[in-house]
N, C-alpha and C positions, 0 to 999 in steps of 0.2 A: 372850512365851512361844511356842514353836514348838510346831507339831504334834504330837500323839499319833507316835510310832515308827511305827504301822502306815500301809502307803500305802492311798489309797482305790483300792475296786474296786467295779466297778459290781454293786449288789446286796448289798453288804453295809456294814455302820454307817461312815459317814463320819467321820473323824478329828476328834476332837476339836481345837480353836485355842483361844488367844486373842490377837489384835491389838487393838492400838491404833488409833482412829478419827483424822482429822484434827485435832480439839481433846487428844487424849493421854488417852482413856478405852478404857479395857478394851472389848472387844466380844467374848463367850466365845461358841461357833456356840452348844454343848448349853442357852443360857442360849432357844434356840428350841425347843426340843422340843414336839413336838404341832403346829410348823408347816412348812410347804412352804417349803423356802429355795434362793434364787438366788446364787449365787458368778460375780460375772463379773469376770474377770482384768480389769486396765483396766491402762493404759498412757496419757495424755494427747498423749504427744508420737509416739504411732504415729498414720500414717496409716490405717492399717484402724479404730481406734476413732474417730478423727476421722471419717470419713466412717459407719462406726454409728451415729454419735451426732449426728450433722446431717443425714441422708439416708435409713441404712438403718435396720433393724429395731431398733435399740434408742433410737430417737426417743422414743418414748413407752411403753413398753414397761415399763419398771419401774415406770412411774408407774401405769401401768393393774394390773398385777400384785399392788403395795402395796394398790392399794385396794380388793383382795378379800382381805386379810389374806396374801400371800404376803409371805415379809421378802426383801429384796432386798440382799446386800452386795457391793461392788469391792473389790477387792483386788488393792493395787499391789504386786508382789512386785520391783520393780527396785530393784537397791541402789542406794546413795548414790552420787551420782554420775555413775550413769548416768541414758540419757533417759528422761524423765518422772517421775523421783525427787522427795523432798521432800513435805513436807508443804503450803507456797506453791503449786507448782503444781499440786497436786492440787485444792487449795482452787478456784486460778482456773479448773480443766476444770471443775469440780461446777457455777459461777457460767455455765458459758458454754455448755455443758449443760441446765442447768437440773435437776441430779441432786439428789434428796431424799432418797435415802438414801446409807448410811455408806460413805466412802472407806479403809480398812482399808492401814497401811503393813505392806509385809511383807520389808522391806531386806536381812532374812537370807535370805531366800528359802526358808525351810525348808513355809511351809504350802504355797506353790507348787508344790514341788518332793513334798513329799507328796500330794498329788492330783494330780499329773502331767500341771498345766498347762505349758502350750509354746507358747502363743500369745495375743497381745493383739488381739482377746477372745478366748478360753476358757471357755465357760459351763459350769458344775455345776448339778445340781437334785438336790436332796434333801427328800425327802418328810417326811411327820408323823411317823415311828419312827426317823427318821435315817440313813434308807437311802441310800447316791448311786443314785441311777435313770438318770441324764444324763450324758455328760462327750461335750461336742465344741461345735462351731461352733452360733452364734446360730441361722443359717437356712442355706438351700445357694445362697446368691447370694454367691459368694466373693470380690465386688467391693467387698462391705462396703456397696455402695450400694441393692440390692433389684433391679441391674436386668440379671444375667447368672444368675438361675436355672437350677440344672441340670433339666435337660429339660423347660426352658421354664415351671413352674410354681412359685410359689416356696412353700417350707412354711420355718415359723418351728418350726426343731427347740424352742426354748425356750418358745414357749407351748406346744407338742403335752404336752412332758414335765411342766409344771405343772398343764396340764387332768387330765392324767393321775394324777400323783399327789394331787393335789386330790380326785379319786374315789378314791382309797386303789387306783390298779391302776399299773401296769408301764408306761411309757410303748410303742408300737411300734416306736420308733427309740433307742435307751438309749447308742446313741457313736456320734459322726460325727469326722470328721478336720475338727477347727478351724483356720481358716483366720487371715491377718493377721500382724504382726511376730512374732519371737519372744523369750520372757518376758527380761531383760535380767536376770538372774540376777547375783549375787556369785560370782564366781569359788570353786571349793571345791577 
């Protein structure tokens, strides 16, 4: 099932979905409500989430996230075919990773493209009411690896925005320009 019609805007109710997880179950976002949720665009076969996910800031990062009750979802929006498609090689990034939460196929590309991701990774943070607060890059080390911070210090735009919405407020930084491949879309 594709997105709600409406595109997300930062500040206002985040589009309704529902995809299918890696084993072929439903995952509806609104079936969260009352919790703080992470959307990170994932791509296996980009090298910018490769090196996230072995080096930079999403190391551990969802894992520590979950265990304060934030829900954490991936969402491969590349069609069949293209890289990093499938439900197989998602399964083996999760394995090689070590990701515990849901890998979400999204092959039509429609919730991608309603939230106006554009890059692998692409983080969203949506609060307790279902607000998007967030849309842009992990942190501002556009290496993917943690170690070319803009102006030499690094912030992890994605914890800033769930501390934040975690306290029911506004994150200070609500869109950056996410960095990394871009989303490998179906043709439309």
């Amino acid at each position: 099932m594709a997105a709600d019609a409406a595109s997300a805007e930062i500040g206002r109710p985040a589009p309704d979905f529902t995809l299918k997880d890696l084993d072929g179950n439903d995952v509806r976002l609104s079936s969260f409500k009352g919790k703080v949720v992470v959307l990170e665009w994932f791509n296996p076969g980009c090298p910018f989430v490769k090196k996230s996910h072995t080096k930079g800031s999403l190391v551990d990062t969802a894992k520590r996230q979950t265990k304060n009750g934030v829900v954490w979802l991936a969402i491969n929006s590349a069609a069949a075919g293209k890289q990093g498609s499938g439900a197989d090689v998602n399964r083996e990034a999760a394995k090689k990773y070590g990701m515990e939460h849901p890998i979400l196929l999204d092959e039509a590309g429609d919730v991608g493209r309603a939230y106006g991701a554009t890059n692998t990774p692409h983080m969203m943070v949506i609060d307790g009411n279902g607000t998007l607060v967030y849309r842009g890059a992990v942190d501002n080390s556009p290496d993917g690896e943690r170690e070319s911070p803009t102006d030499g210090k690094l912030v992890v735009y994605v914890d800033e925005a769930v501390a934040a919405a975690t306290a029911g407020k506004m994150p200070a930084t609500t869109e950056t320009k996410a960095y990394g491949c871009s989303v490998k879309f179906a043709s439309k």
